[in-house]
C-alpha atoms as one frame of an Amber mdcrd trajectory, in Angstrom:
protein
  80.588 105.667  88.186  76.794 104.631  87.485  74.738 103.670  90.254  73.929
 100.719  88.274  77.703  99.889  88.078  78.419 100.785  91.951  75.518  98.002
  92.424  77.300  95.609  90.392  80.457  96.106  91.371  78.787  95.133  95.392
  77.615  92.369  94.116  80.773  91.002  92.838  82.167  91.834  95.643  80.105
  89.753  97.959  79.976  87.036  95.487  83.983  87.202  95.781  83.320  86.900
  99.643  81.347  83.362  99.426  84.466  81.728  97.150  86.075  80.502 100.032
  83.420  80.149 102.252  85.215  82.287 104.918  84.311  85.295 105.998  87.334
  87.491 107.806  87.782  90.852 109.462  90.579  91.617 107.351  88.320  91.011
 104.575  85.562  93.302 106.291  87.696  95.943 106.595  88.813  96.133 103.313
  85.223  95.839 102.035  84.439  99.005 104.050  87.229 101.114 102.753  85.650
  99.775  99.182  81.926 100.935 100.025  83.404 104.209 101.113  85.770 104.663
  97.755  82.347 103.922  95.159  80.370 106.415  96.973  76.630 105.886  97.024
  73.908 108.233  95.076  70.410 106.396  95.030  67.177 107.630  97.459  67.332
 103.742  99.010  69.791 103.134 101.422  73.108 101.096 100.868  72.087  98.768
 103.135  69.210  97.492 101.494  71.374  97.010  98.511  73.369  95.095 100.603
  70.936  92.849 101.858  69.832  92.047  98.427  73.068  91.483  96.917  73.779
  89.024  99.675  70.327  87.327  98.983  71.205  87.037  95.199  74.551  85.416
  95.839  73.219  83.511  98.353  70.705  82.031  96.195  73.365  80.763  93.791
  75.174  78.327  95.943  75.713  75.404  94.590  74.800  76.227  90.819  77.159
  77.069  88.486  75.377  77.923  85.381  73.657  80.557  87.526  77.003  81.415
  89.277  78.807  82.192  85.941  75.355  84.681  83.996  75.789  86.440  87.277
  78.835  86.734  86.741  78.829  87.417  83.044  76.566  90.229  84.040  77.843
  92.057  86.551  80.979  92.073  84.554  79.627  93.351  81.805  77.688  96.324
  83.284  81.215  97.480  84.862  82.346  97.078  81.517  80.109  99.172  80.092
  80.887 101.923  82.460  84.538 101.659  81.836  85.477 100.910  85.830  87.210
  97.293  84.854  90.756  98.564  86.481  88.185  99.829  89.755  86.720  96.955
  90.388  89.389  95.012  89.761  91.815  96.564  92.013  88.620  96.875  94.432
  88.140  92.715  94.528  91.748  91.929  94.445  92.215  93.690  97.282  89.101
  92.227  99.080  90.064  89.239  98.184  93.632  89.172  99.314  93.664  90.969
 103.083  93.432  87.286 104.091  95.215  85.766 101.459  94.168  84.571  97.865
  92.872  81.161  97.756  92.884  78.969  93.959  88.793  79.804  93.781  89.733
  83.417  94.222  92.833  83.758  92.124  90.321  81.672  89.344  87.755  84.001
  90.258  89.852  87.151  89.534  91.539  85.624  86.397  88.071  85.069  84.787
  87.382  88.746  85.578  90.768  89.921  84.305  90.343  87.717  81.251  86.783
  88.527  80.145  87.891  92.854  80.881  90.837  93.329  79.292  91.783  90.484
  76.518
């Protein structure tokens, strides 16, 4: 995977965090064992990735046209690395160690939909 696609793929993942605007251990946990499965390989440190990908997402609350070209994307640089099933199985997960909520299982439907139809 491209570092450019591991940064992506973050970034989905703490967009999929926000949906339900609740934030669990189970759901930490999970993202951990994700962090640690897409490796790392740039001279900044995760973290700082981190920090900015929660800033970006952050910064989209509340509008949706920005919301969905982030989307659009993020999805397509994953795409373009050919990780779809990855990240896929990556946010599903995430997404369901506390249970999949309507926004979510939207969420993951438009991601499904847009990578493999």
């Amino acid at each position: 995977m491209k570092q450019e696609s591991r940064v992506a793929l973050i970034e989905l993942l703490f967009l999929a965090l926000y949906l339900d605007n609740h934030l669990s251990l189970a759901e930490d946990g999970v993202l951990s064992e994700a962090m640690d499965s897409i490796g790392w390989e740039s001279g900044q440190p995760r973290e700082i990735c981190f920090l900015t990908a929660f800033s970006k997402v952050r910064a989209l609350d509340g509008d949706a046209v920005a919301l969905n070209d982030f989307l659009e994307q993020r999805a397509e640089i994953i795409a373009e690395s050919g990780h779809q099933s990855m990240a896929l199985t990556w946010l599903t997960k995430v997404l369901g160690a506390d249970g999949i909520t309507p926004g979510e299982e939207r969420f993951l439907k438009k991601l499904e939909k847009r990578w493999f139809s």
